[in-house]
C-alpha positions as CSV (number, residue, x, y, z in Angstrom):
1,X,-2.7,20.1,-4.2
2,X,-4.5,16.7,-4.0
3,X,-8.6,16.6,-5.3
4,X,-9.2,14.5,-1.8
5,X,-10.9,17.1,0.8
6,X,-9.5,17.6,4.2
7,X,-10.6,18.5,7.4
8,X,-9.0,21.3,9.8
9,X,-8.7,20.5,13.7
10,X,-7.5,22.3,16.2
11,X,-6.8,21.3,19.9
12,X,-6.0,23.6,23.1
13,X,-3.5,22.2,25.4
14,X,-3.0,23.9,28.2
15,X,0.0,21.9,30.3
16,X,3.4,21.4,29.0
17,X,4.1,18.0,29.8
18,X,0.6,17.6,28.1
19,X,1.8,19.2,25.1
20,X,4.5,17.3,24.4
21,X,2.6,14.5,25.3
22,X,-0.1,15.2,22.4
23,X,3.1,16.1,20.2
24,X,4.7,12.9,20.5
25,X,1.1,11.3,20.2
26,X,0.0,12.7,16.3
27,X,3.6,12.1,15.4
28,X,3.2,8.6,16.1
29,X,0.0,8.3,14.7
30,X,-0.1,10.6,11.3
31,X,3.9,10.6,10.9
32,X,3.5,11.9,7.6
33,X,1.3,14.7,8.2
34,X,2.1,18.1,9.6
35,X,0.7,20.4,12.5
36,X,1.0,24.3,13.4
37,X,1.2,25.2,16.6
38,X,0.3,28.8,18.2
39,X,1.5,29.9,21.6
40,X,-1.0,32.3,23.8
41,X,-1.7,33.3,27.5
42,X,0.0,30.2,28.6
43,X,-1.9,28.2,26.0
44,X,-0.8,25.7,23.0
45,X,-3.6,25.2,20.7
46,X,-2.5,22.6,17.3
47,X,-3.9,22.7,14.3
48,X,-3.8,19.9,11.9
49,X,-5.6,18.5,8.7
50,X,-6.7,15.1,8.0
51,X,-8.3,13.5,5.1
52,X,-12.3,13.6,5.5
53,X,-11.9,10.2,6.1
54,X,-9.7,9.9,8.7
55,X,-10.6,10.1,12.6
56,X,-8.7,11.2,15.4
57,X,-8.1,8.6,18.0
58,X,-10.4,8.4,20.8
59,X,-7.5,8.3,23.4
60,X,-6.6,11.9,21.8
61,X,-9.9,13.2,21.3
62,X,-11.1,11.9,25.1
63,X,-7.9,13.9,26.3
64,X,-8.0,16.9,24.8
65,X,-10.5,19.4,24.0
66,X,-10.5,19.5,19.9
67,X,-12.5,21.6,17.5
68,X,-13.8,21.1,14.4
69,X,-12.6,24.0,11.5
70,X,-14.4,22.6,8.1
71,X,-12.7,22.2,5.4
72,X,-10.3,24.0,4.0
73,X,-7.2,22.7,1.9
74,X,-5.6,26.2,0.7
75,X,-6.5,27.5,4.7
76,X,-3.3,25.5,5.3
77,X,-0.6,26.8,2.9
78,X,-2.2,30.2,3.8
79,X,-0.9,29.5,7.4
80,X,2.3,27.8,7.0
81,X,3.4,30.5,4.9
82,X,3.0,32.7,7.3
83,X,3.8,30.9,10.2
84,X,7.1,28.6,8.8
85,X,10.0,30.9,8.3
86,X,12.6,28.5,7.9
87,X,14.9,27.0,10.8
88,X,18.8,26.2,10.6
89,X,20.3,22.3,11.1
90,X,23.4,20.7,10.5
91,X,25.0,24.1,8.9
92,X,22.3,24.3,6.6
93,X,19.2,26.7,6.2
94,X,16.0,24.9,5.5
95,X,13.7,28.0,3.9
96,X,10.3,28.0,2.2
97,X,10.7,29.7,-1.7
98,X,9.3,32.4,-0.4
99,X,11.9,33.5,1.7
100,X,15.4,35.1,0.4
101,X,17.5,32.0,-0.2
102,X,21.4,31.0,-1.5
103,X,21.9,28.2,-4.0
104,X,22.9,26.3,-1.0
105,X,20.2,26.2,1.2
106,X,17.6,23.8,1.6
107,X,14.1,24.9,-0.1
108,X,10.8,23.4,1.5
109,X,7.5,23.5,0.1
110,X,5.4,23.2,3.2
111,X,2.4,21.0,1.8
112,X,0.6,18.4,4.0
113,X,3.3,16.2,4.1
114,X,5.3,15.8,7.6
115,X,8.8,17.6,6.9
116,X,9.9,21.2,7.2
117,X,12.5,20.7,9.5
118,X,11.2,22.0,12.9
119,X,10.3,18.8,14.2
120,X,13.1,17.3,16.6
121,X,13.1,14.1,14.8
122,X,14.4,15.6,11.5
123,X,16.9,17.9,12.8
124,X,18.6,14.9,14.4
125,X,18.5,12.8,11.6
126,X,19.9,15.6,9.8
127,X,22.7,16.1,12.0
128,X,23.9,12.5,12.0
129,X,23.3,12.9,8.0
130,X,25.8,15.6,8.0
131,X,28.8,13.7,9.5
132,X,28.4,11.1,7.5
133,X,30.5,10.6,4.4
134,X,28.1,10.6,1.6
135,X,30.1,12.3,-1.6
136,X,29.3,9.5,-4.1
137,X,27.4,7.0,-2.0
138,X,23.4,5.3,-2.8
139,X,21.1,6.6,-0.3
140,X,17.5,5.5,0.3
141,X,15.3,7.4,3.0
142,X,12.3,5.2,4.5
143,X,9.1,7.4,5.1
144,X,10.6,10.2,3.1
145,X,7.5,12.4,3.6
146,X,8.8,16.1,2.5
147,X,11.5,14.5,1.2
148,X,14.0,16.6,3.1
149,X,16.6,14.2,4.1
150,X,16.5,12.5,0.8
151,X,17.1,16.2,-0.8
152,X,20.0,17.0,1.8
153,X,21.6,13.8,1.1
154,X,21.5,14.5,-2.5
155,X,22.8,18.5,-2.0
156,X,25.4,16.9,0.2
157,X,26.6,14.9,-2.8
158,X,25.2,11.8,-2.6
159,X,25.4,9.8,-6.4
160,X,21.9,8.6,-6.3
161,X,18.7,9.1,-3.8
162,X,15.8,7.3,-3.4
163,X,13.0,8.4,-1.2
164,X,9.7,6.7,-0.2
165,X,6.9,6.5,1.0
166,X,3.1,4.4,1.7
167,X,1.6,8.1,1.3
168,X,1.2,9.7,-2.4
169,X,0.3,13.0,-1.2
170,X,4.0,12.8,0.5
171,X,5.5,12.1,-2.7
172,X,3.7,14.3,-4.5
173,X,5.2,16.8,-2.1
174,X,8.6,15.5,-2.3
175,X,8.9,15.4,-5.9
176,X,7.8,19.2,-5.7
177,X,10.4,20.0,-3.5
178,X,13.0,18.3,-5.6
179,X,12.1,20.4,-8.3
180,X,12.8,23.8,-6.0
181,X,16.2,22.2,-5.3
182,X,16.7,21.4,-8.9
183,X,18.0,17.6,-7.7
184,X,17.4,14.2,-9.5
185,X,15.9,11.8,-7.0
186,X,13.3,8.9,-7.2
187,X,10.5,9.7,-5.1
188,X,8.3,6.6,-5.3
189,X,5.0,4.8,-3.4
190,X,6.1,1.7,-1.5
191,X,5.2,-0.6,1.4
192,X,8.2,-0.4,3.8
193,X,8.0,-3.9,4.1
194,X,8.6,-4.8,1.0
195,X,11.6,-2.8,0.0
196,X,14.7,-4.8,-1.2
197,X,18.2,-4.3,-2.3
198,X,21.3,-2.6,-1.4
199,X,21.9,0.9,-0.3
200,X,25.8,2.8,1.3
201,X,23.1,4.2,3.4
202,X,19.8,4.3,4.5
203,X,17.6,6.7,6.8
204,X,14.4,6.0,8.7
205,X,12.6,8.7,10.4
206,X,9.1,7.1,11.5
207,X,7.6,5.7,14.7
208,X,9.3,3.3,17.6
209,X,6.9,0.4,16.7
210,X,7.7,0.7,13.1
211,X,11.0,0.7,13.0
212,X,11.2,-2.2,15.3
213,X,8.5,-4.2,13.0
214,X,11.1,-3.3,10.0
215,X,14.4,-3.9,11.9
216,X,15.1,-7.2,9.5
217,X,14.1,-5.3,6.3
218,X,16.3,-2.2,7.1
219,X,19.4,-3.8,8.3
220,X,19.8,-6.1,5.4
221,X,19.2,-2.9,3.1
222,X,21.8,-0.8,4.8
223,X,25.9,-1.2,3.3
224,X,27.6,1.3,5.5
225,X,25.2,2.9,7.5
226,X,21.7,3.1,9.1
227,X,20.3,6.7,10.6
228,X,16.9,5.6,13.1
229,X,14.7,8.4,13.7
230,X,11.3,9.4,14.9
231,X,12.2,8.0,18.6
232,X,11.2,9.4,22.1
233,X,13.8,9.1,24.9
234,X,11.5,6.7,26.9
235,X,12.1,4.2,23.4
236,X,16.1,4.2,24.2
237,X,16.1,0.8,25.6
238,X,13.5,-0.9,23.1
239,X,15.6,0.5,20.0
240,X,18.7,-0.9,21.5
241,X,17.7,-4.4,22.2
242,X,16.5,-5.1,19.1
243,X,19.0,-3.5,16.6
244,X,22.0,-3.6,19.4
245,X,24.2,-0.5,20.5
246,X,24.4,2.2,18.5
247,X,27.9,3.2,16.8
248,X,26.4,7.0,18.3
249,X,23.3,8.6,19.0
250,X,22.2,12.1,19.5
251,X,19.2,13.6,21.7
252,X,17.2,16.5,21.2
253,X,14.0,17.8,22.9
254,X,13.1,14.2,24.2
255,X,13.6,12.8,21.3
256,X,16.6,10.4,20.1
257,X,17.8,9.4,16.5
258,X,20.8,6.4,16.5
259,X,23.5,5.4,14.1
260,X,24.6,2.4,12.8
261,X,27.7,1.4,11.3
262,X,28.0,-1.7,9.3
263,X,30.5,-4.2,9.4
């Protein structure tokens, strides 16, 4: 676990739309962090940790009531683990260590890094991931923060991975989980902005805006294919005018991921 201290919030949503509002929201705003969510009475209350030094934004914090928890880093692995019991995508089972696994599945650490496969925006860029042919092809995923499409890719027989990421606890956590999976791959800390080079296929699960601030870095980067995640339904339109029609795209709870084919 990282020596930096973070702080435990929780906040009580009550309407549905609301909820996935909120959702959508943190996201958006802390892509690479992740959030547990309890169900009571009608009720959805979030909980979520942030560095000490990091604030909630006052259009979240104005909108919904939020508490304050302390601190309390090992309060969160205490949770997941009980909470995350692993989910199935794509034909594969994404589990924590703890739970009975094959030498096939999927094994996730769930640290403070955004990633465990529930989210909507993974599974779907998993399940465009797993049509793709990737026996022997380069693969680099953009805001890798768990690390687990980097990992499938790699299980999935990819030649050689690179994941990364502006946040070191992220790679810290994806390098972890690369060791439960016993797979090589370069987990590294870069600006998105600055990547360069040449990859048979590249993945991007973030945010709309960032994706289309990065559209002329991540084409150029992509050989064969390019896998956009991270984007609401509402985004369709603003995805496709800026990087053009998709070659397919698949929706999931409101959410949309898009695939490119090079030519």
């Amino acid at each position: 676990m990282p020596e930096k201290k973070f702080k435990r919030y929780a906040i009580k949503v009550e309407d549905e739309q609301d909820f996935e509002k909120l959702l959508a929201d943190l996201h958006e705003r802390f892509p690479n962090m992740g959030y547990l969510v309890q169900n009571a009475n009608g009720t959805s209350i979030v909980e979520l940790y942030l560095p000490e030094d990091a604030k909630l934004p006052e259009d979240i914090s104005q909108r919904w009531p939020i508490e304050e928890l302390g601190y309390d880093n090992q309060q969160w692995l205490d949770d997941l683990r009980g909470k995350f019991k692993g989910v199935s995508v794509a034909g594969t089972r994404i589990l924590p260590p703890w739970e009975e696994h094959r030498e096939d599945d999927l094994l996730i650490y769930p640290g403070m890094a955004f990633g465990t496969g529930e989210h909507a925006s993974t599974q779907l860029a998993l399940v465009l991931l797993s049509i793709l042919p990737l026996q022997g092809k380069s693969l680099l995923d953009v805001g890798t923060g768990s690390g687990i499409l980097a990992i499938y890719a790699k299980k999935r027989g990819c030649s050689k991975v690179t994941g990364v990421d502006i946040d070191p606890i992220s790679v810290e956590n994806a390098l972890d989980n690369a060791k439960l999976n016993d797979v090589d791959i370069s987990f590294e800390v870069a600006d998105a902005y600055e990547l360069k080079g040449e990859y048979d296929v590249v993945s991007a699960n973030l945010v709309t805006d960032l994706l289309l601030g990065l559209r002329e870095v991540l084409q150029p980067l992509a050989r064969e294919f390019l896998v956009l995640s991270g984007i609401p339904f509402e985004d369709y339109n603003r995805i496709v005018e800026s990087f053009g029609e998709p070659y397919l795209a698949v929706f999931g709870e409101d959410w949309i991921a898009f695939l490119y084919r090079r030519t």
